[in-house]
Structures are given as structure tokens and as C-alpha cells.
N, C-alpha and C positions, 0 to 999 in steps of 0.2 A: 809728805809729812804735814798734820796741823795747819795752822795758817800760815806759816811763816817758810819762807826759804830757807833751807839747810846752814847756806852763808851768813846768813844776820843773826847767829846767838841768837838768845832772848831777851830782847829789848821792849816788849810787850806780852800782851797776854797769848798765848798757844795753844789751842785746842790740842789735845791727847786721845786721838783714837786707836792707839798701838801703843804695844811694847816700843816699836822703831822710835816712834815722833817722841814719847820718854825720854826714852836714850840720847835721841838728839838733843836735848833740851838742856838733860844734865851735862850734856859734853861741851857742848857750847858757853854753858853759865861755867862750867870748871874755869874753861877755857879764859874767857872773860875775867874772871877774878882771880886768874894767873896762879891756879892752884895745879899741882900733880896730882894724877890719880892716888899716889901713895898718901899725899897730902890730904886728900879728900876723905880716904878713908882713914885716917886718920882723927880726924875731927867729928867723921860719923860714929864712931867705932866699930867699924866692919874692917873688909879685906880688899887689898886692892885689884882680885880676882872678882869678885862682886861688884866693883866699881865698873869695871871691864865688860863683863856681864850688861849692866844696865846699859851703858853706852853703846854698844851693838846694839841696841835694842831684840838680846835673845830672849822671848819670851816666857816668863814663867807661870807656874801653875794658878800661883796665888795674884800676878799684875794680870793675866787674861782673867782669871776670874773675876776680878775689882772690874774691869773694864765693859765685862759681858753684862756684869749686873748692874750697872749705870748705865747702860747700853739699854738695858732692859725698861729703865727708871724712867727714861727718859730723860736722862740727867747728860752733862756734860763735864769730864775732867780738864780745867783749865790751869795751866804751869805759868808763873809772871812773876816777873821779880819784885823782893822786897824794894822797901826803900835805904837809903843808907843807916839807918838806925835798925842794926842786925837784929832776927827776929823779929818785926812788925812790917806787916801788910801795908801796903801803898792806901 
């Protein structure tokens, strides 16, 4: 997964080259700020079937494509947490 081991949440920045390393990323920050899945989606306004989804990291049509084409960019998807002033980049 990214740079980070599975165990340490996201406590810095994560390269994202899969669906998988995604999912981990989201599961671990849920985890961290002691939300449930049903919580989470909640607050996204989705379902907590899709929550589920991303945190497998099962791959979909449109996250592999995002990934193929930055892939392609030569670009990099990087996941990192805000600061505690929700909504604003570190």
C-alpha cells in the first residue's frame, strides 16, 4: 500500500496507486476520527455500502480510470490529512 504501513492510519501524506491504498487510507482516517461507516456516510451524503466499497479498496470504473490517467500524466495521487480547522490543507 502507498508509503505507509497499513497500521499507522494517515498521519502524513500517502501516495495512492490503487483502489486498495484508497481504501486504506479512508478506513484508517474513519477510524482515527472515531466515525462509523454509517457515520461517514452520512456526512458525505452517500451509503454506507459505498463506504464499504471504498474501504476494500474494490476497484471501480471511474477510481481506475482517475488513476490510469495520472498514471499516464505522470502525476501522482497523494491522500494527507487536513489540519484541525475542518476543510483547510495543512
Amino acid at each position: 500500500m502507498g508509503d505507509m504501513h497499513e497500521y499507522q492510519g494517515v498521519s502524513q501524506e500517502t501516495r495512492v496507486h490503487s483502489a486498495r491504498d484508497l481504501g486504506h487510507a479512508i478506513r484508517h482516517r474513519r477510524k482515527d476520527q472515531r466515525l462509523t461507516q454509517d457515520e461517514l456516510a452520512l456526512l458525505a451524503g452517500g451509503h454506507r455500502n459505498r463506504i464499504q466499497e471504498l474501504e476494500k479498496g474494490i476497484p471501480t470504473e471511474r477510481v481506475e480510470l482517475l488513476l490510469r490517467v495520472l498514471h499516464e500524466l505522470g502525476l501522482d495521487l497523494v491522500v494527507r490529512p487536513r489540519d484541525s480547522r475542518r476543510g483547510e490543507a495543512r
